[in-house]
C-alpha positions in Angstrom: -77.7 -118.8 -318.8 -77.6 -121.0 -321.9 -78.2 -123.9 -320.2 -81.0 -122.6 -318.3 -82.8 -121.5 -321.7 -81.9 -124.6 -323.2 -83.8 -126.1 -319.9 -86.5 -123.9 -321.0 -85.9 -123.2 -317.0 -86.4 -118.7 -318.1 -87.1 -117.6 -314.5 -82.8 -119.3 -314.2 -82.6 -117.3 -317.3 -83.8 -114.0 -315.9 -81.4 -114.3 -312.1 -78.4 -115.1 -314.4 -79.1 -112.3 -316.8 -79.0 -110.3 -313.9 -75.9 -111.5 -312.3 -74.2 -110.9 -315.6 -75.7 -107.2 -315.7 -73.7 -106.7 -312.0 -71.0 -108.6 -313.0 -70.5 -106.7 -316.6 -70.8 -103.1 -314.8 -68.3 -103.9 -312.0 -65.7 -105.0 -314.7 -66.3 -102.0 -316.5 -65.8 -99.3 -313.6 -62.7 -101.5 -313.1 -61.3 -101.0 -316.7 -61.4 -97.6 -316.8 -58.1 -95.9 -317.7 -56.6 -99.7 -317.6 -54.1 -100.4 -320.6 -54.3 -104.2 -321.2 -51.4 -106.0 -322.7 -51.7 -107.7 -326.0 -52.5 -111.3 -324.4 -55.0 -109.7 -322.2 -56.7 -108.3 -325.7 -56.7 -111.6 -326.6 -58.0 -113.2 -324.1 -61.0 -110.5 -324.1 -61.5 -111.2 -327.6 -62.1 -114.9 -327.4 -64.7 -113.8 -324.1 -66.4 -111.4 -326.1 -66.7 -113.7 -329.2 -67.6 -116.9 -326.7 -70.2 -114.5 -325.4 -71.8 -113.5 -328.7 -72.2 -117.1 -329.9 -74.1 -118.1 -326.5 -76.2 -115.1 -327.1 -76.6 -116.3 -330.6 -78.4 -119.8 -329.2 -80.2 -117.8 -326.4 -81.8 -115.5 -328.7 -82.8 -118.6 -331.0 -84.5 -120.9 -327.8 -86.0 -117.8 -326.7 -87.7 -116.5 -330.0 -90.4 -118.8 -329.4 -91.0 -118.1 -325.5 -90.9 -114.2 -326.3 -93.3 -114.9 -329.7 -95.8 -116.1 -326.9 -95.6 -113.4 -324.8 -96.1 -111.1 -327.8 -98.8 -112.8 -328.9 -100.4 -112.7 -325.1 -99.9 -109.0 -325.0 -97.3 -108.9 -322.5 -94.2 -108.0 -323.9 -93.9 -105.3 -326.6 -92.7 -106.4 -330.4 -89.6 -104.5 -329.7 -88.4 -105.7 -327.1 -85.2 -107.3 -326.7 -83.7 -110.4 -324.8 -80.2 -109.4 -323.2 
């Protein structure tokens, strides 16, 4: 998804933001009642924390696109990029 955005490719942006929406529910139905070990915590951490710092950049080479829109009257000022 990064790459995409950083492509300024946001229609790529938009079909892997939706694969990650599937993706992100499916792992959560599966983790329900799961007990993960310690270096399964771990591990989650450092996806978790890899995924906030590519949302980071995302949210920063999108500000502009979604500024336009805004300005156009398409997207409402509160609206947010997931």
């Amino acid at each position: 998804m990064l790459e995409s955005a950083k492509q300024s490719d946001w229609d790529g942006v938009t079909r892997f933001e939706n694969t990650c929406s599937v993706l992100i529910n499916e792992l959560r139905l599966q983790s329900q009642g799961a007990e993960l070990t310690r270096e399964q915590r771990k591990e989650k951490t450092r996806i978790m924390q890899s995924i906030l710092r590519n949302d980071a950049q995302l949210r920063v080479l999108a500000e502009p696109w979604l500024a336009t829109l805004e300005h156009m009257g398409r997207v409402p000022a509160s609206s947010a990029l997931h």
